[in-house]
TIMI-792077 format. One line per field, with one value per residue: residue in three letters; x, y, z of N, C-alpha, C, O in turn. Coordinates in pm, whole numbers. Layout:
BEGIN
residuo	c(Ala, ...)
neast	c(X, ...)
nnorth	c(Y, ...)
nup	c(Z, ...)
caeast	c(X, ...)
canorth	c(Y, ...)
caup	c(Z, ...)
ceast	c(X, ...)
cnorth	c(Y, ...)
cup	c(Z, ...)
oeast	c(X, ...)
onorth	c(Y, ...)
oup	c(Z, ...)
***
This chain:
BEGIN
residuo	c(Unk, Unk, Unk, Unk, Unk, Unk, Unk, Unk, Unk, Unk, Unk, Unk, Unk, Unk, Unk, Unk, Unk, Unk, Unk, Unk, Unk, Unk, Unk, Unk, Unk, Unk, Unk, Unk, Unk, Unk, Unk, Unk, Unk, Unk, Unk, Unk, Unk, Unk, Unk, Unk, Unk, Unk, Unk, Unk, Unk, Unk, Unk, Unk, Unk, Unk, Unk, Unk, Unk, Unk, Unk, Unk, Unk, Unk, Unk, Unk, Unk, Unk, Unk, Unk, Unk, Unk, Unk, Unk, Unk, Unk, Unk, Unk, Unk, Unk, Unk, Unk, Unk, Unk, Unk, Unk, Unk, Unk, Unk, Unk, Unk, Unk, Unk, Unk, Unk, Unk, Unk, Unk, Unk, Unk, Unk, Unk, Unk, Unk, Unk, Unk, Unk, Unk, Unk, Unk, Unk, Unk, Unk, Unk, Unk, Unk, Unk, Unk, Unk, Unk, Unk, Unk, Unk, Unk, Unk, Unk, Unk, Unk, Unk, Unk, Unk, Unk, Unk, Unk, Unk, Unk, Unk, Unk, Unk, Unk, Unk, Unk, Unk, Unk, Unk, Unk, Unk, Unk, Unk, Unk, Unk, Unk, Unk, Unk, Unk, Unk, Unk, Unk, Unk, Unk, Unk, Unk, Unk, Unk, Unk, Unk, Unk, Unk, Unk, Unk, Unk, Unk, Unk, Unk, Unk, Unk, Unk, Unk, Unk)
neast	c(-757, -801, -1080, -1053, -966, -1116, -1278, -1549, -1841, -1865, -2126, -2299, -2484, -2774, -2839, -2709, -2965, -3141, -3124, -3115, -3432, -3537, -3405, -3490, -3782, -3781, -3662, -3897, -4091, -3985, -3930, -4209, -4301, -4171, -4242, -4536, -4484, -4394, -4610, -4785, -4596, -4632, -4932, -4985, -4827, -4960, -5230, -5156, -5088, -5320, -5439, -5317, -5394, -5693, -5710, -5638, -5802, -5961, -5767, -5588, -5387, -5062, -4785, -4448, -4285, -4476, -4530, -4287, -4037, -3751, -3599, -3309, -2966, -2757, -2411, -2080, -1818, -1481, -1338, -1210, -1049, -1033, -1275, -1531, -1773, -2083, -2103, -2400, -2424, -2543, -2483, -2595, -2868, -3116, -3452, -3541, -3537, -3169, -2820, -2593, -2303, -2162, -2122, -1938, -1634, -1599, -1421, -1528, -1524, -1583, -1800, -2053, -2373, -2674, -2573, -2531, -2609, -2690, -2849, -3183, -3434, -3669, -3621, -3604, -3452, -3284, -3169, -2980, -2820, -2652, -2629, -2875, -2945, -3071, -3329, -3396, -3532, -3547, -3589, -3454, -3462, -3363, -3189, -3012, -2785, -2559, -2406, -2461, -2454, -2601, -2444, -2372, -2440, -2727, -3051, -3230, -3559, -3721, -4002, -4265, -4386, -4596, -4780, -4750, -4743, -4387, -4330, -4535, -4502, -4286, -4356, -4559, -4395)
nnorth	c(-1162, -910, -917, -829, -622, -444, -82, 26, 297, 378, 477, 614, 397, 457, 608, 418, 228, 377, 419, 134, 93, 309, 179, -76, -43, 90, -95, -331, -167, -204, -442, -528, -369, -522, -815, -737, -655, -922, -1047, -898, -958, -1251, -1256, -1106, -1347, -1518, -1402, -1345, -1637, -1751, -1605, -1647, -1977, -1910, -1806, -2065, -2276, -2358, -2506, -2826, -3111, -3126, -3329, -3211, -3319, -3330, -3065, -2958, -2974, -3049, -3136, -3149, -3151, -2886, -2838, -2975, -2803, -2682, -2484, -2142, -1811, -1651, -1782, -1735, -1808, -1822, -1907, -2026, -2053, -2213, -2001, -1798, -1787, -1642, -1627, -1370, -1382, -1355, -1318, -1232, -1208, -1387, -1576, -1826, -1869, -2029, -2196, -2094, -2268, -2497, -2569, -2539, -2381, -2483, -2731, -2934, -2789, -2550, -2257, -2133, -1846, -1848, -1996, -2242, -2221, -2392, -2410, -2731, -2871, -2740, -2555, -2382, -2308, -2458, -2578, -2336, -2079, -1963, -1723, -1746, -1512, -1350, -1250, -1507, -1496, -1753, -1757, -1814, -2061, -2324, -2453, -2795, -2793, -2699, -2739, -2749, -2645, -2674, -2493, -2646, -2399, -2420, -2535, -2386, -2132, -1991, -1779, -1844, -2062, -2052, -1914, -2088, -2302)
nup	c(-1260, -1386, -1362, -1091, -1079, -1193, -1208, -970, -919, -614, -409, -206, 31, 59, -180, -364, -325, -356, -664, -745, -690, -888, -1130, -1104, -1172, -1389, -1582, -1552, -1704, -1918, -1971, -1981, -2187, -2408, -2355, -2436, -2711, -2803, -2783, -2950, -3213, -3201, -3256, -3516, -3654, -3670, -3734, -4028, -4104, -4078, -4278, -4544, -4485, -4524, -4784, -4922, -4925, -5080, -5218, -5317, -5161, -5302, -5362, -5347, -5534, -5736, -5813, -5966, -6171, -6108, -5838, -5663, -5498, -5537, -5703, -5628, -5647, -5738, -5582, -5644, -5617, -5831, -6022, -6227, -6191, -6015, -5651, -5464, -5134, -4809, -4661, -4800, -4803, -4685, -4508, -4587, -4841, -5095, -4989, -5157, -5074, -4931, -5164, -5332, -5542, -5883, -6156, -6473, -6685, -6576, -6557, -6725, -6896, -6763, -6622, -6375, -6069, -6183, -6187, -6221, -6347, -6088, -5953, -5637, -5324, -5087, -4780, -4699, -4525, -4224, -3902, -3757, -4022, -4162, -4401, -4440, -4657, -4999, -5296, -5607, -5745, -5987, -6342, -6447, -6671, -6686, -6493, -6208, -5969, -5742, -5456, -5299, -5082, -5066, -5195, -5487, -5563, -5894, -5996, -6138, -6374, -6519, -6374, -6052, -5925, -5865, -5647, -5496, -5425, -5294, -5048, -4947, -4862)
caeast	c(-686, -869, -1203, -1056, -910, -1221, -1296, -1633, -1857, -1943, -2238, -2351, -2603, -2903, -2817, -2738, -3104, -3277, -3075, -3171, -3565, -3526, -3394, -3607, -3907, -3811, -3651, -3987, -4146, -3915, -3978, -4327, -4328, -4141, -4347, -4647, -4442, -4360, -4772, -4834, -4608, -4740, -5080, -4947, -4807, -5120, -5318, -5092, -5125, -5498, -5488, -5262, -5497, -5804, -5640, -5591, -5934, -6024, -5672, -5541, -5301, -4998, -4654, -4355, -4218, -4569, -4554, -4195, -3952, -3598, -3564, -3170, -2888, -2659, -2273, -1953, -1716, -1344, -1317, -1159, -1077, -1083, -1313, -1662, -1880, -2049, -2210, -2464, -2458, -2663, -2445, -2664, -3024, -3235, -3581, -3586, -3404, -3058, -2756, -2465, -2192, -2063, -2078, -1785, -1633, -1528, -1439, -1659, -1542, -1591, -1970, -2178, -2510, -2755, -2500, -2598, -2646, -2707, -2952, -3270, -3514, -3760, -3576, -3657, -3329, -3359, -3054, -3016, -2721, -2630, -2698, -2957, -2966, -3197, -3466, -3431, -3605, -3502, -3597, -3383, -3538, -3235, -3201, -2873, -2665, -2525, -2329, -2496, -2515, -2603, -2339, -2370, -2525, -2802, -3138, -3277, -3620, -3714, -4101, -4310, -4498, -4751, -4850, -4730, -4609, -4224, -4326, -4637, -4445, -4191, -4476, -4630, -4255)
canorth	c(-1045, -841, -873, -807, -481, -321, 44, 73, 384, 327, 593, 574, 286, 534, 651, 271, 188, 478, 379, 40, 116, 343, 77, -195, 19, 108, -224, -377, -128, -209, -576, -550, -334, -621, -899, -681, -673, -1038, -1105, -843, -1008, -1370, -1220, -1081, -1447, -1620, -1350, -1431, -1745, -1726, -1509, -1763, -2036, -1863, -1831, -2194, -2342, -2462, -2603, -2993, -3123, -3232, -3336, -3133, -3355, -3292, -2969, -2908, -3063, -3072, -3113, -3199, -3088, -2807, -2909, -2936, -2708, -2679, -2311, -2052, -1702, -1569, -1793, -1625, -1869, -1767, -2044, -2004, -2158, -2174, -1867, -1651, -1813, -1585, -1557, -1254, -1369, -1412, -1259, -1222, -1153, -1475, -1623, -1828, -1902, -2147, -2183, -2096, -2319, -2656, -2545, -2500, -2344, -2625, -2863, -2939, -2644, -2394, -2167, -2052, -1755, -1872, -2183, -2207, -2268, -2456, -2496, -2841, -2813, -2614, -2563, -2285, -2220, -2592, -2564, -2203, -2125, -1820, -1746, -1714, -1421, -1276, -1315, -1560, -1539, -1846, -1746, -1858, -2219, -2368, -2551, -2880, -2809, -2635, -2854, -2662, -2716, -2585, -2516, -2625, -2301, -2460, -2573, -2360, -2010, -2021, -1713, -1856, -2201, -1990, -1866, -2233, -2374)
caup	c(-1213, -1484, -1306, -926, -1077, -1191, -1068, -963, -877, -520, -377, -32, 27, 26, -302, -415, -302, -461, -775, -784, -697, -1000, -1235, -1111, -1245, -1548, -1650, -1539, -1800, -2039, -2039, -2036, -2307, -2484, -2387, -2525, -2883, -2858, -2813, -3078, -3332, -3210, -3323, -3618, -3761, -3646, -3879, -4126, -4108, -4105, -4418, -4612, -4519, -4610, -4980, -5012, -4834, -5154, -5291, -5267, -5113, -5367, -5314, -5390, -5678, -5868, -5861, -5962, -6268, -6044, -5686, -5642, -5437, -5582, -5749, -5549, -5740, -5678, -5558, -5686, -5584, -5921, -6107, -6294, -6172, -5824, -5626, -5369, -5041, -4676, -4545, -4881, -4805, -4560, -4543, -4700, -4982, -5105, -4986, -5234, -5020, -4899, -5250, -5365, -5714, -5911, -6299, -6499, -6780, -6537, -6465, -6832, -6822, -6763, -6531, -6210, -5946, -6233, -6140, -6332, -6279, -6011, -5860, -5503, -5282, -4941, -4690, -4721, -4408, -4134, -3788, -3807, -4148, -4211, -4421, -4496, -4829, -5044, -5420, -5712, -5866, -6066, -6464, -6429, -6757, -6695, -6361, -6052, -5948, -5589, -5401, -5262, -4947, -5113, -5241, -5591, -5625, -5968, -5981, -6281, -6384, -6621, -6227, -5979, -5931, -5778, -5487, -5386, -5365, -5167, -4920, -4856, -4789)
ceast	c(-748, -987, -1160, -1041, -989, -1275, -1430, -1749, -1915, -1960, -2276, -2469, -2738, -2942, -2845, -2903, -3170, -3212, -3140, -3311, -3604, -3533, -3489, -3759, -3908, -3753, -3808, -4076, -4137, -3945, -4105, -4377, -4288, -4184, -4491, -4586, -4441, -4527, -4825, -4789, -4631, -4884, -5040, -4889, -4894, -5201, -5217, -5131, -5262, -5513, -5462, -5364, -5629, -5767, -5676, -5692, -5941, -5907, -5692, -5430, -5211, -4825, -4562, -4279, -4353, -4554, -4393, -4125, -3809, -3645, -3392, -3075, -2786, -2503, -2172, -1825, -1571, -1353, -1190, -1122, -1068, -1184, -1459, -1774, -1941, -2137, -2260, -2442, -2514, -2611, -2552, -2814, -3094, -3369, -3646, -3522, -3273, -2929, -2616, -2318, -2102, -2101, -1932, -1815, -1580, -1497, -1529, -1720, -1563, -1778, -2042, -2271, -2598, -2689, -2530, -2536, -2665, -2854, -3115, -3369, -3607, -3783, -3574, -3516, -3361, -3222, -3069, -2913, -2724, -2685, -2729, -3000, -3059, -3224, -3479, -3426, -3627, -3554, -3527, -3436, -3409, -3246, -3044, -2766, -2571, -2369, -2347, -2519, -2516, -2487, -2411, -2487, -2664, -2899, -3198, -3421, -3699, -3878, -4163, -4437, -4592, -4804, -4857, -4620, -4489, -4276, -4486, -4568, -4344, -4319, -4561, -4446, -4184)
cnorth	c(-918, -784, -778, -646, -364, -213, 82, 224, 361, 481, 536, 476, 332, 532, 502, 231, 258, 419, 234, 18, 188, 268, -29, -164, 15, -22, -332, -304, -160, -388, -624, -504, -426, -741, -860, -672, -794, -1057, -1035, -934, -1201, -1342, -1199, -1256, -1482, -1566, -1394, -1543, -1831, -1669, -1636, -1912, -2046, -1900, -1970, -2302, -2423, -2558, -2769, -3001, -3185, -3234, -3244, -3173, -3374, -3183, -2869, -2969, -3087, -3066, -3227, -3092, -3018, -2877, -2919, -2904, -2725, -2551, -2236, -1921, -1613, -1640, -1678, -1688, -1873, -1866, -1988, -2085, -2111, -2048, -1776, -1680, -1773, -1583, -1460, -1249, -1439, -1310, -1266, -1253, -1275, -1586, -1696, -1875, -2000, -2126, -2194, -2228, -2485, -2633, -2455, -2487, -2468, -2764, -2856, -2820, -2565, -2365, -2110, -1968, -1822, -2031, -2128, -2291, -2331, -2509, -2625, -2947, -2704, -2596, -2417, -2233, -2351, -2524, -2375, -2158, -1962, -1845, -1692, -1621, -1343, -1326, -1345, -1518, -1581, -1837, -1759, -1966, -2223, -2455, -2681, -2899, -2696, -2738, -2760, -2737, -2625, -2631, -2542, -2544, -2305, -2499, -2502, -2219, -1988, -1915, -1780, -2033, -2121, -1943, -2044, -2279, -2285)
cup	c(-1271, -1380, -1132, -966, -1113, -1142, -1066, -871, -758, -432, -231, -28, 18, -70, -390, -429, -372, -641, -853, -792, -824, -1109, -1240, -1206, -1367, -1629, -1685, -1636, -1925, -2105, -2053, -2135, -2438, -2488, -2475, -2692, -2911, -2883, -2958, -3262, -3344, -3256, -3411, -3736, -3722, -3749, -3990, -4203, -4184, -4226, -4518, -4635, -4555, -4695, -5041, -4943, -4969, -5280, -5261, -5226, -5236, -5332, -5398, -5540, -5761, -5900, -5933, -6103, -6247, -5914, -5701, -5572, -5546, -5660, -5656, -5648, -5644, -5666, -5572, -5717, -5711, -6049, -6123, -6219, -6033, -5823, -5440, -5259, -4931, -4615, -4646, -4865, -4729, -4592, -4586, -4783, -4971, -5007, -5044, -5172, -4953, -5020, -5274, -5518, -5755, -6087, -6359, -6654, -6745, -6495, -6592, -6782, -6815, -6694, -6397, -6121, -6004, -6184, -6246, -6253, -6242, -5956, -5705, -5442, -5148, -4905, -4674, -4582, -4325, -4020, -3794, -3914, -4211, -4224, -4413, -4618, -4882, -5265, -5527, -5796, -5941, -6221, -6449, -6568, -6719, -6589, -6229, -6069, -5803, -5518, -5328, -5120, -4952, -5183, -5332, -5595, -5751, -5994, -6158, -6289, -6422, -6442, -6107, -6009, -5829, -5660, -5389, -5340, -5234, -5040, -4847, -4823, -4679)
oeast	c(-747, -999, -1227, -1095, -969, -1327, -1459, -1720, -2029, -1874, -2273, -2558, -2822, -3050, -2944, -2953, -3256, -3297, -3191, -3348, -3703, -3631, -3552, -3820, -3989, -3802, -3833, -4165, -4220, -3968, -4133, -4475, -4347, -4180, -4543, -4666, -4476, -4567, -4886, -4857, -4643, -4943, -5032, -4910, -4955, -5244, -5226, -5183, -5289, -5619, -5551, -5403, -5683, -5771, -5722, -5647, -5926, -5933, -5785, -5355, -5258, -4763, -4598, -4233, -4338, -4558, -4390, -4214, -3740, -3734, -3380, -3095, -2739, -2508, -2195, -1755, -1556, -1385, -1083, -1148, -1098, -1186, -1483, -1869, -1875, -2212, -2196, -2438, -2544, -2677, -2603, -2890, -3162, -3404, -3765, -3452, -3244, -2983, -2526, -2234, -1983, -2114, -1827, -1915, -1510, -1558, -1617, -1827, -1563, -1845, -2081, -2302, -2562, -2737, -2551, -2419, -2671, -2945, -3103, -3396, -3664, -3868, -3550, -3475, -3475, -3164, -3179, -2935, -2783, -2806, -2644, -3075, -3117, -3212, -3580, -3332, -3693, -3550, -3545, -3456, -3402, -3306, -2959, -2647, -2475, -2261, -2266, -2593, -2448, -2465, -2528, -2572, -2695, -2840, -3234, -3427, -3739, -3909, -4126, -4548, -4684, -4917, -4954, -4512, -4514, -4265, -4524, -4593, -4344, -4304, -4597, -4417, -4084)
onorth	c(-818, -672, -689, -558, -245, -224, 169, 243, 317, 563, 424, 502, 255, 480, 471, 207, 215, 383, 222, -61, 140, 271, -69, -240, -34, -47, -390, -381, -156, -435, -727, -555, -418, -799, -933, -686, -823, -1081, -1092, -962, -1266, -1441, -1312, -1269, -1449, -1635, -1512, -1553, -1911, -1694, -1709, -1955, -2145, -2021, -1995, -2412, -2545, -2633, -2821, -2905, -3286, -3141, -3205, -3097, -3442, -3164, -2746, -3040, -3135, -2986, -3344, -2971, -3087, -3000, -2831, -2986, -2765, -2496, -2267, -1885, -1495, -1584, -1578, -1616, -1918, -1911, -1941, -2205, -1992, -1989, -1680, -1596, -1861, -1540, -1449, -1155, -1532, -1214, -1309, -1320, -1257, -1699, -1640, -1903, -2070, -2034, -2277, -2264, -2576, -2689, -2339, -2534, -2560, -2877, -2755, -2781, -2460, -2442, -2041, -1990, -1879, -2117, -2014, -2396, -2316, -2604, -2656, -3065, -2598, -2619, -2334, -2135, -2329, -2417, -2314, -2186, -1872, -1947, -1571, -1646, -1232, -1432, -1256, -1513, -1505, -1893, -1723, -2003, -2144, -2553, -2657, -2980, -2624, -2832, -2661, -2857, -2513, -2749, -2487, -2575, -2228, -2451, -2529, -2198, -1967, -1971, -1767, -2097, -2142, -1991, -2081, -2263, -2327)
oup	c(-1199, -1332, -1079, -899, -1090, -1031, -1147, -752, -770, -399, -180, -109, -28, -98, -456, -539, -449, -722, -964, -879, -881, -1184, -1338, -1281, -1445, -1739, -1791, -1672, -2016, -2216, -2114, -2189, -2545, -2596, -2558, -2784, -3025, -2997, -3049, -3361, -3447, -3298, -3459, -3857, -3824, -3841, -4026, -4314, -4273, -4283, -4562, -4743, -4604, -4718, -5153, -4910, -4968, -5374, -5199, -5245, -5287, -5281, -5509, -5625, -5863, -6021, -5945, -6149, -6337, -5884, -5740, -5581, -5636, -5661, -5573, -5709, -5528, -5772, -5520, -5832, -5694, -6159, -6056, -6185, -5939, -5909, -5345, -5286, -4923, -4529, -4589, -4915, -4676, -4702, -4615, -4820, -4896, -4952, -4972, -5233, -4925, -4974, -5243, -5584, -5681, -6141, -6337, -6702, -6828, -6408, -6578, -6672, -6889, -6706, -6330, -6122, -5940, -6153, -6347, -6135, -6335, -5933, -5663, -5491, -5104, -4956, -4628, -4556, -4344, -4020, -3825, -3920, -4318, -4163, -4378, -4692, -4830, -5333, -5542, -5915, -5889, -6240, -6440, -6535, -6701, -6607, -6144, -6161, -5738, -5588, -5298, -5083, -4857, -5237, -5269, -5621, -5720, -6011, -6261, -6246, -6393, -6429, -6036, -6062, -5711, -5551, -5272, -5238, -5113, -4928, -4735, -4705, -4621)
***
């Protein structure tokens, strides 16, 4: 009933026609100007790409649990809208990072520093769940005092530096 009742501007069919010959044009500008961005930034990750593997022509190949001293999934905390203890999960892991803001909490006195999901500077996070948010890989760069841990649906893998520096691990993952 909504849609039938709609009041539209109706122009003499001339007008209509020149209107739509109008639009057709410049829409047709408009999306070729946007296929030309999509090719630009398909060229753009390909160089990328290309740069990155330059870099590492003369690395080896090694698996993820050599180069690391934790890979494990996050804690499952009881939540708590006023505990201290904030815990990360796949809604804060973007590719450019973390995002704070849908943090939740939990006590801080059931979650010591060093218990599973705590956090340390230059642990690499990886949605470990989630439809769209898989496999999206963010880095813990913050100095924690002993208040961020990962949640459950979060995979920590904590890099070992004598081997591997945590952002260039973040750039190959």
């Amino acid at each position: 009933e909504i849609v039938r009742s709609f009041r539209i501007n109706l122009a003499p069919k001339n007008v209509q026609n020149t209107i739509v010959g109008f639009l057709d044009i410049k829409v047709a500008k408009i999306d070729a100007a946007i296929a030309k961005k999509k090719r630009l930034l398909d060229l753009l990750e390909e160089k990328r790409t290309s740069i990155i593997d330059g870099i590492t022509t003369d690395s080896k190949l090694q698996s993820l649990k050599r180069v690391t001293v934790l890979i494990n999934r996050g804690a499952s905390p009881n939540y708590e809208e006023e505990g201290e203890a904030s815990f990360i999960n796949q809604a804060c892991i973007y590719w450019k990072g973390l995002k704070f803001n849908a943090t939740k909490n939990a006590k801080r006195s059931s979650h010591p520093i060093g218990s599973r999901g705590y956090l340390y500077f230059g642990d690499l996070l990886v949605n470990s769940t989630g439809t769209g948010t898989l496999g999206r890989v963010a880095l813990f760069d913050i100095e924690n005092k002993g208040t961020h841990f990962a949640d459950s649906h979060v995979t920590i893998a904590r890099p070992d530096k004598k081997k591997i520096v945590p952002k260039y691990l973040l750039y190959v993952m």
